[in-house]
N, C-alpha and C positions, 0 to 999 in steps of 0.2 A: 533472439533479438531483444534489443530492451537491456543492456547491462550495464548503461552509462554510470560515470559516477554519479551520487545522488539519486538513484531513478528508487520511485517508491510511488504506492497508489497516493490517487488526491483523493479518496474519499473515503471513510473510516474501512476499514479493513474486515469489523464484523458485519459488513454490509459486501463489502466484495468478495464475498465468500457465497458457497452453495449451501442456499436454506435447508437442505437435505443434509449438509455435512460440514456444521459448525463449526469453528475453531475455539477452543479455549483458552489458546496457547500464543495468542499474536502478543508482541512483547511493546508493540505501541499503537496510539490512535490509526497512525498509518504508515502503514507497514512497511521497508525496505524490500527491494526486490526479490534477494536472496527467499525472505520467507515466503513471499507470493509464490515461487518457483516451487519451495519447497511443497507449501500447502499442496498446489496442484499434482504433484510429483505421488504424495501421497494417497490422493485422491483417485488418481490413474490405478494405483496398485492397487487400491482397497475395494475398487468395484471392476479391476480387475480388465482393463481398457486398452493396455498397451498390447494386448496380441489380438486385438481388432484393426490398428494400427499400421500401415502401411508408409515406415518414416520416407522420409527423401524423395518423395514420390509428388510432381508438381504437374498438377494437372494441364493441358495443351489443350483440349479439346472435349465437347462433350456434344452427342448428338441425340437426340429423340429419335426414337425409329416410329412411326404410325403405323405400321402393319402390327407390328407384334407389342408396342406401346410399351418399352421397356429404352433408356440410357444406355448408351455408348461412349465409356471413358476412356481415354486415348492420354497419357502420361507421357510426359516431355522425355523420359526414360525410355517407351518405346513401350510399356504396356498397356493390357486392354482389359477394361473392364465392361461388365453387364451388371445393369439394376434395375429394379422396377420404381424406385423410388431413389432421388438425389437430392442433398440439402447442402446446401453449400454454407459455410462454417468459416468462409474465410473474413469476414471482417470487415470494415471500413478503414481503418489505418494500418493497412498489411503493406502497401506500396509508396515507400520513402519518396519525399518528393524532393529535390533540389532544383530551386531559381536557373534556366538556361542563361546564369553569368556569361557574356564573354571571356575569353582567355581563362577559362576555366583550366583546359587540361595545358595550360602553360605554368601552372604552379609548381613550383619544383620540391615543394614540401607534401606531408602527409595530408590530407584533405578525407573526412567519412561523415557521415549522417550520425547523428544521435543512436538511431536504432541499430544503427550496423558500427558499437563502436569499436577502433581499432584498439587494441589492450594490447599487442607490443607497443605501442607509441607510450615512450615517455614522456612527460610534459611538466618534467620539472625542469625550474627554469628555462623554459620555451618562454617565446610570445607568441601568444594561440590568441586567432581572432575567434568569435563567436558568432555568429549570422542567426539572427532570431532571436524573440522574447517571448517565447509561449512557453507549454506547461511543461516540455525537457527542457527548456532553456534556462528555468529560473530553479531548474533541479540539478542540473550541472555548473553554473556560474559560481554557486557557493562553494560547491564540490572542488572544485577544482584552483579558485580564487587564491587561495593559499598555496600552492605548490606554484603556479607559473609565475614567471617573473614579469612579462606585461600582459593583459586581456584585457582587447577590445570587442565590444560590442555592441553589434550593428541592430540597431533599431529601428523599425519601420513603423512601428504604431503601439504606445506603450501599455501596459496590461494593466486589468486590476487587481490589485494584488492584497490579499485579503490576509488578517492576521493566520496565523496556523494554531487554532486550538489544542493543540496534542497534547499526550499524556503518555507517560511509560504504567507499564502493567507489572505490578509486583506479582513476585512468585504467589503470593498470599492469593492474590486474587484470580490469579491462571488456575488455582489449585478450585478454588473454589466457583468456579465457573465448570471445572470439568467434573466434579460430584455435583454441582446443580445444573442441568441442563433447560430446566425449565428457565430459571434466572438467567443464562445467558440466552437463550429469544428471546425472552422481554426486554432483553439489552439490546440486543439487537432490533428489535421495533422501535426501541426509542429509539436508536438513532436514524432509523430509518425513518421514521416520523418528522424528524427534524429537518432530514435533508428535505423530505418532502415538501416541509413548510415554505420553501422559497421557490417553490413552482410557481404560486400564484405569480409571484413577482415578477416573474419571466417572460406568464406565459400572456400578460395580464397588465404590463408594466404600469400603465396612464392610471389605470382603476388602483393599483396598489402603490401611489406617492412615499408613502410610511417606510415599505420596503425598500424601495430604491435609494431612499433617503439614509436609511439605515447601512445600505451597503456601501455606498458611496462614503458618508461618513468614516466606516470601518478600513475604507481601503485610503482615505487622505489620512488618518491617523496611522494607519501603518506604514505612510509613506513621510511625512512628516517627525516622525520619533525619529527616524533613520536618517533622513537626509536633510543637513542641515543647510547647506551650498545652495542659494535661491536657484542659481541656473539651472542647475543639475535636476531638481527638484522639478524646475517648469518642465524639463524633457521627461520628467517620469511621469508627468499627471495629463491622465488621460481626458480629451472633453468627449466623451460620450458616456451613454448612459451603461452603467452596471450591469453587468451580463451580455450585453452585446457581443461583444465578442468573451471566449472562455473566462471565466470567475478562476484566479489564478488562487494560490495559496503559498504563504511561505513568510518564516519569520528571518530569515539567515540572507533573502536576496540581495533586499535594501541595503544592510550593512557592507554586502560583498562590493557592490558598487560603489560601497562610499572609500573603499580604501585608494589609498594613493597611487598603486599602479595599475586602476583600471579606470576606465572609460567608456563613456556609452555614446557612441556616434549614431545622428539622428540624420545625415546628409544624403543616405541610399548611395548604393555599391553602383557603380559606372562600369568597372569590369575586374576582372583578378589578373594579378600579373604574374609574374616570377617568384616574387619575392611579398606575396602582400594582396593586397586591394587597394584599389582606387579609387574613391567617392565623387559624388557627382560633383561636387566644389574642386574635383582637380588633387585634394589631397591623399597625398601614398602612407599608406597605414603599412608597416611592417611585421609578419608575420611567417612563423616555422610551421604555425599547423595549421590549419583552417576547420573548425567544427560547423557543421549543417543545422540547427535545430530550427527547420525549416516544415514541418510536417510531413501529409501523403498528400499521395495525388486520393482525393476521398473523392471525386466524382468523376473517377476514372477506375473503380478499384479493379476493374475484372480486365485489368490493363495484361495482357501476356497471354489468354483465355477465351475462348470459345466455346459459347454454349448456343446451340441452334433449336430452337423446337421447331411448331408444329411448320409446315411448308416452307422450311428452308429457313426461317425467319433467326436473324443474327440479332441477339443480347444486346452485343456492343454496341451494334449499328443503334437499335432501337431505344438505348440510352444513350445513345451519345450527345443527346443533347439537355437531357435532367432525366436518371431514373427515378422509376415509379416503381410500385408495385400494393399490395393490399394487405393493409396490415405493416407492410413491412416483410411479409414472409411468401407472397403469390404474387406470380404475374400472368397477367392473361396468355395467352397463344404458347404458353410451358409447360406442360400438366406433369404432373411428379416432381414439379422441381420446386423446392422449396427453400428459403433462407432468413440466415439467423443474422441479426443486426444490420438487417437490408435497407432500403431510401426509407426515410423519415424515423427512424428508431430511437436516433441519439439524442442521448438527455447532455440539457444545461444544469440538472444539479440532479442529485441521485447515484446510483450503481445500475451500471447498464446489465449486469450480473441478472437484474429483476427482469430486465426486459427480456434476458436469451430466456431465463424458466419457461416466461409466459411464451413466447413465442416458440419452445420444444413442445408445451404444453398443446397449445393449436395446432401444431405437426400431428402430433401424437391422436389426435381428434378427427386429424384429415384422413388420418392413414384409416383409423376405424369406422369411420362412415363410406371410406373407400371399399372394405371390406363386407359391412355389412349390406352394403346395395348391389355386392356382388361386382361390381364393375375393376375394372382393370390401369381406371386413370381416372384424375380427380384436378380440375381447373377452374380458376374462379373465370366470372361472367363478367370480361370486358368492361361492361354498364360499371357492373359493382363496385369495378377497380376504379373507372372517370370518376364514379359520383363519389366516393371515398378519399381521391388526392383531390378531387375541387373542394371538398371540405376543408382536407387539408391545408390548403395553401391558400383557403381566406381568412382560416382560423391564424395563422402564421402572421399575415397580415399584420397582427394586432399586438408580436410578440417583441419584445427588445432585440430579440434576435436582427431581424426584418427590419427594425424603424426607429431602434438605438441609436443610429446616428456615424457607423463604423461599418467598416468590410471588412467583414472575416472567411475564414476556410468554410462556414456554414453557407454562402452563396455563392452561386457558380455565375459565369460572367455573367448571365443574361440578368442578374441577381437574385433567380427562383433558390427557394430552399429547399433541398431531397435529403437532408441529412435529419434535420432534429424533427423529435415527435412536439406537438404542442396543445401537451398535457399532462396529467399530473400520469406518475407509474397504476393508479391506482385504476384509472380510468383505461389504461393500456391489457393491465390484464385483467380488466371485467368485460372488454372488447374482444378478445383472443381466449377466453374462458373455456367458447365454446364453438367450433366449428357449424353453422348454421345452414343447412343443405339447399335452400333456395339462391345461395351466393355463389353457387357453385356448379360446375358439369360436369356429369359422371358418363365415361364410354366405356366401350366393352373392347 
């Protein structure tokens, strides 16, 4: 998944990587896909992962048994598995989400999602509409800006879009980052330091003015170098505050918009036709392809999935109206189940890379204090879990996320927020450090 044109990490590359297993070798600030693939690919072989591995295998089902206190995985393939322990690894943005347009499947051209992109489609000289302005969308527009001959782009709410700092990495210095290993961490802390720095901003906005001010700044100047057309200009400048919704990046999007055969339609899609969309002003935009870059369903993830613990009690059911859980990685009434970048995890600036360590790191703690008490299952205490997302969600309160001024994919209708953490990474894994046995129920 993930091959569009353009697609590359937003956030420096020796930070999205595993603190266990450096890279020396990324060949810029941040990285194209290809090498992300790569990196991981290598990573699998070197410690040896892929015959752990069960490819093609989509989980259907998963049951807690209380007699023998051991998981029952049930594969949409028709297999079965037993565990005594489950960590679910799948993600927040694993399940593409596309808008229920009307007259959707009346379009007689190619139509796919960013993440699922179709690569026999040609798209030179096409006119490919774009649907979305998020963080594939302003990675794809450039990408492709030059090969089609019109693209339109439907915009519901414009980003901020921050200069792109990058840098290419000369051979010189790849060479000598992999004879110094010591100097590439300390590179690697700085820039993790850096990203760190604008947590306060976020988490914090009213108290840090300077910062808001700063970023704000940063992204009307990268929006003004580029685009000179007043009008066009008012559709790209966002009135809410900085971070509110995703801190976008990118030096190449501006100018793509500014060329002559594209456009950025700000009037919202009415329905898709045959031949196009239809905006709500009535006007028919013609197009051969249709691109989605429309996100996931991220408060819906365990969409296709059933997981049951203790007496019958259904996951879906129980989130289906904001998940929760402790840490991010326990839910109450689940014992053995555990998860990696689960409700409230995701960061507004940072490598969520820090978050999975820390939170393998806390598994890894449950699993040994499971052992050494002898017991057979290990669930946190209800209480622990309330008093822990009430903290959460007053602390949130207070964040740009929350009271920027904008709705993003960060609130679910009701507008609670189950996706981002609101804190700095440092304070996430001095919280997850250490599995602490009074938070906890141990059975036999």
């Amino acid at each position: 998944d993930n091959t569009y044109p353009g697609c590359a990490c937003d956030v420096p590359a020796h930070v999205y990587s595993f603190s266990f297993d450096l890279n020396p070798g990324w060949s810029r600030t941040y990285a194209p896909q290809p090498e992300i693939r790569a990196y991981l690919e290598r990573c699998a072989d070197k410690f040896d992962v892929r015959r752990h591995v069960r490819f093609r295998s989509a989980v259907r089902e998963a049951r807690f048994d209380e007699l023998t206190r051991r998981w029952h995985i049930q594969t949409q393939q028709g297999a079965h598995y037993e565990a005594d322990f489950l960590v679910s690894g799948i993600g927040g943005l694993s399940n593409a989400y596309i808008p229920p347009f009307p007259g959707r499947d009346t379009f007689t051209g190619p139509q796919f999602h960013t993440s699922t992109w179709d690569h026999s489609v040609d798209l030179t000289g096409k006119r490919v509409a774009v649907v979305g302005t998020g963080a594939s969308a302003i990675q794809v527009v450039p990408a492709i800006a030059q090969q089609v001959a019109q693209l339109s782009l439907f915009q519901r709410t414009p980003p901020w879009v921050l200069p792109r700092l990058e840098r290419y990495y000369r051979d010189g210095l790849k060479d000598f980052f992999s004879h110094n290993p010591t100097t590439l961490r300390l590179f690697r802390g700085f820039l993790y330091r850096m990203l760190e720095s604008v947590t306060p901003t976020l988490i914090e906005y009213r108290e840090h003015p300077r910062g808001t001010r700063l970023l704000e700044y940063l992204g009307r100047h990268n929006l003004e170098r580029s685009i000179t057309d007043p009008a066009l200009r008012k559709r790209l400048t966002p009135t809410y505050a900085p971070g509110c919704k995703r801190l976008l990046m990118s030096n190449d999007y501006y100018p793509a918009l500014a060329r002559n055969h594209v456009r950025v339609l700000t009037d919202g899609i009415a329905r898709i036709t045959a031949d196009g969309i239809q905006t709500q002003d009535g006007q028919q935009v013609a197009a051969d392809v249709i691109v989605y870059g429309t996100g996931f369903a991220v408060h819906d993830y365990l969409a296709g999935m059933k997981i049951y613990g203790r007496d019958g009690r259904e996951l879906g059911d129980l989130w289906s109206r904001s998940p929760t859980a402790y840490l991010g990685t326990l839910t109450a009434h689940f014992p053995n189940l555990f998860f990696l970048t689960g409700p409230n995890t995701g960061l507004g600036s940072n490598s969520l890379v820090v978050v999975i360590e820390a939170q393998v790191g806390l598994v890894m703690d449950c699993l040994r204090l499971t052992r050494e008490r002898g017991a057979q299952s290990i669930e946190v205490r209800p209480d622990v879990q309330q008093q822990y997302n009430d903290e959460l969600q007053e602390r949130l309160g207070h964040t740009v996320w929350n009271s920027g001024g904008c709705r993003s994919w960060y609130l679910n209708e009701q507008g609670r927020n189950s996706t981002l953490w609101p804190g700095t990474t440092v304070e996430f894994r001095r919280r997850t450090a250490h599995a602490r046995p009074a938070d906890y129920v141990f059975a036999r």
